[in-house]
C-alpha positions in Angstrom: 154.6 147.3 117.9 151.0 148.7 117.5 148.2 147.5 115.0 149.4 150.2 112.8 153.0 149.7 112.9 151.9 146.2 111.9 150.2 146.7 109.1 152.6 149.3 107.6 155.6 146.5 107.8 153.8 143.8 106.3 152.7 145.8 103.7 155.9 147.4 103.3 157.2 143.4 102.9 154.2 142.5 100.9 155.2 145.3 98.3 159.0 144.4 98.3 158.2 140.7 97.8 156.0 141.5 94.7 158.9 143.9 93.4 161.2 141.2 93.7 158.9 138.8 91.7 158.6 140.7 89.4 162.2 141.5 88.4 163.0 137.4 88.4 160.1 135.9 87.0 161.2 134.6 83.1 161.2 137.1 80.5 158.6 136.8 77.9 159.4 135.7 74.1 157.7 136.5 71.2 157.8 134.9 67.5 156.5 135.3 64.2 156.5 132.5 61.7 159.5 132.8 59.1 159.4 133.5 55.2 161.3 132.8 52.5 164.3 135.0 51.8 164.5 137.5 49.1 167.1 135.2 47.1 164.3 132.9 46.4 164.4 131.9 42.8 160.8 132.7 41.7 159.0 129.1 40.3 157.5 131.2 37.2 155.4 133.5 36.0 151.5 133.6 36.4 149.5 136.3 35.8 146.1 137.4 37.8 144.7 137.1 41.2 144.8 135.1 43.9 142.5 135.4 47.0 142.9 133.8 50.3 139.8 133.0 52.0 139.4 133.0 55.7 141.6 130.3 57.5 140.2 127.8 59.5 141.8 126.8 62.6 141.3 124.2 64.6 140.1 126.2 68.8 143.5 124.6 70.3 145.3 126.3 68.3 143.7 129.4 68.6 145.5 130.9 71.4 148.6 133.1 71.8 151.1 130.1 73.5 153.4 128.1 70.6 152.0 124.8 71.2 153.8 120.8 72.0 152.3 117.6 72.2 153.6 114.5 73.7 153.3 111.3 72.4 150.1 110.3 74.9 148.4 113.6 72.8 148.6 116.1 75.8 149.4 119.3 75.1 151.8 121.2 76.7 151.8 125.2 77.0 154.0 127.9 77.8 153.2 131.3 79.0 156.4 132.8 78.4 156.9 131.4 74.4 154.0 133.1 72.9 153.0 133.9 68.9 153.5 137.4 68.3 150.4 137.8 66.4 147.5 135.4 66.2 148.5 132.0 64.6 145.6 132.8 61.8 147.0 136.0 61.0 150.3 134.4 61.1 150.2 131.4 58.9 148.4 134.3 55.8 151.1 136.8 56.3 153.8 134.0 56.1 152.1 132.5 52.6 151.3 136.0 51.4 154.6 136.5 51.5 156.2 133.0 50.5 153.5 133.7 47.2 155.1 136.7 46.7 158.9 135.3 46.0 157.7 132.4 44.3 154.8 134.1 42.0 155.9 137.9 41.8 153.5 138.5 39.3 150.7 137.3 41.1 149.0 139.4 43.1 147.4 137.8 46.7 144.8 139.6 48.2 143.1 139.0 52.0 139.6 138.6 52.1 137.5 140.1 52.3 137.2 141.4 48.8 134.6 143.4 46.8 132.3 141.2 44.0 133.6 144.0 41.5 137.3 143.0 41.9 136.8 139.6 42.7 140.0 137.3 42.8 140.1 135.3 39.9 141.4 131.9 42.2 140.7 131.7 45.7 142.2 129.5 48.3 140.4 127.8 50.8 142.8 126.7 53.3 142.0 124.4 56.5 144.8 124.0 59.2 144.9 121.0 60.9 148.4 120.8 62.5 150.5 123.4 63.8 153.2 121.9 66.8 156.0 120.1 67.6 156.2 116.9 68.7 159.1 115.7 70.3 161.9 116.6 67.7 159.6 117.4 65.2 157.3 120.3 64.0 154.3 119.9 62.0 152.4 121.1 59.7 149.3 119.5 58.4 146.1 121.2 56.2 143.0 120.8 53.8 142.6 122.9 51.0 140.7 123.9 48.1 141.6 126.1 44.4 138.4 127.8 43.4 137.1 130.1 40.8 135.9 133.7 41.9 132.1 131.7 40.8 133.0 128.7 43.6 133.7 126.4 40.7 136.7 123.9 41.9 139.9 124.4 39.8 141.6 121.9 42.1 140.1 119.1 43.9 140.4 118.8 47.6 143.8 118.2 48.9 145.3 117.5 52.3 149.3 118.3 53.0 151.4 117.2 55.5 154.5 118.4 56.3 157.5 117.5 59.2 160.7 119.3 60.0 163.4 117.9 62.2 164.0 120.3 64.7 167.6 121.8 65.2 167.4 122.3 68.3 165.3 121.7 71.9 164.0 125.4 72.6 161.0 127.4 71.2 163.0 129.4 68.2 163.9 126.0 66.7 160.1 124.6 66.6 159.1 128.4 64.9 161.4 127.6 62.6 161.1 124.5 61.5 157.5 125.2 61.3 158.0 128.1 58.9 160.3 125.6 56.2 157.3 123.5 56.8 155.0 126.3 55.4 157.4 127.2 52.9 157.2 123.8 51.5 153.2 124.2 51.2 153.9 127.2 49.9 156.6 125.9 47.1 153.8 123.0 46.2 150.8 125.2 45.9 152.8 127.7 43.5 153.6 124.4 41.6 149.8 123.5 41.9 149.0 127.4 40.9 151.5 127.5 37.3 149.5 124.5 37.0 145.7 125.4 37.3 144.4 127.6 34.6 141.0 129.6 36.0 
């Protein structure tokens, strides 16, 4: 067999070994963060507007792998369980929506917004937990009710919230982190009825 001969074969096996990769490497999985359903009973009426600042996120979070920690506080990722959008993005849409079955008459609004239509409460929201941890997922945050002025209509708050997870696998910790959210979500609507601008 010559030089060329050579070189042909072993890429021809080069090529065939890759091929082969790649139709038994692990598929990919995506996931979005769930919402209430549309049987939610609504918690009341409220009138106006509410605007949700930018959300802070802590940078190990930001990143497109759905997150574990262990109990020694490493963290453990995995490239094929991914978030199907950014987590940011994620954790608005999910409350946007959430607001919207529990407040229908309020109207949420992304920043940002123009002066001229400024919300009339704006939420300043700080995540500080997003994981599982062993057979829990949590959720923790800071946040803040303002006026469209930056006067404070609710003094600072911190939530913490922890689902049991129903199962060992990556669906069950995206779950359980979206009842988590929901129950923010059901306490600031409380918090909202509550908070007159």
């Amino acid at each position: 067999m010559n030089r060329r001969e050579f070189l042909q074969r072993s890429l021809l096996l080069a090529a065939g070994s890759a091929l082969g990769a790649c139709a038994s490497s692990q598929p990919t999985h995506f996931y979005l963060l769930p919402t209430l359903g549309e049987d939610t009973a609504a918690l009341g009426a409220l009138d106006g507007t509410l605007g949700l600042a930018p959300l802070q996120l802590p940078d190990y979070l930001n990143r497109p792998q759905i997150l574990e920690r262990s109990a020694d506080g490493a963290l453990r990722l995995d490239d094929f369980e991914l978030w199907g959008e950014p987590l940011k993005a994620g954790i608005a849409r999910a409350l946007r929506e959430n607001l919207a079955r529990l407040l229908p008459q309020l109207q949420v609004v992304m920043a940002p917004w123009r002066r001229a239509a400024a919300p009339s409460r704006v939420l300043w929201l700080q995540v500080l937990r997003c994981e599982s941890e062993g057979t829990t997922a949590l959720f923790a945050l800071r946040w803040q009710l303002q006026d469209a002025d930056g006067h404070e209509l609710l003094a600072p708050r911190h939530g913490e919230y922890r689902e049991t997870l129903e199962a060992a696998d990556t669906a069950a910790v995206v779950g359980a982190l979206g009842r988590a959210l929901a129950r923010f979500s059901r306490d600031l609507a409380t918090q909202l009825t509550r908070s007159t601008p």
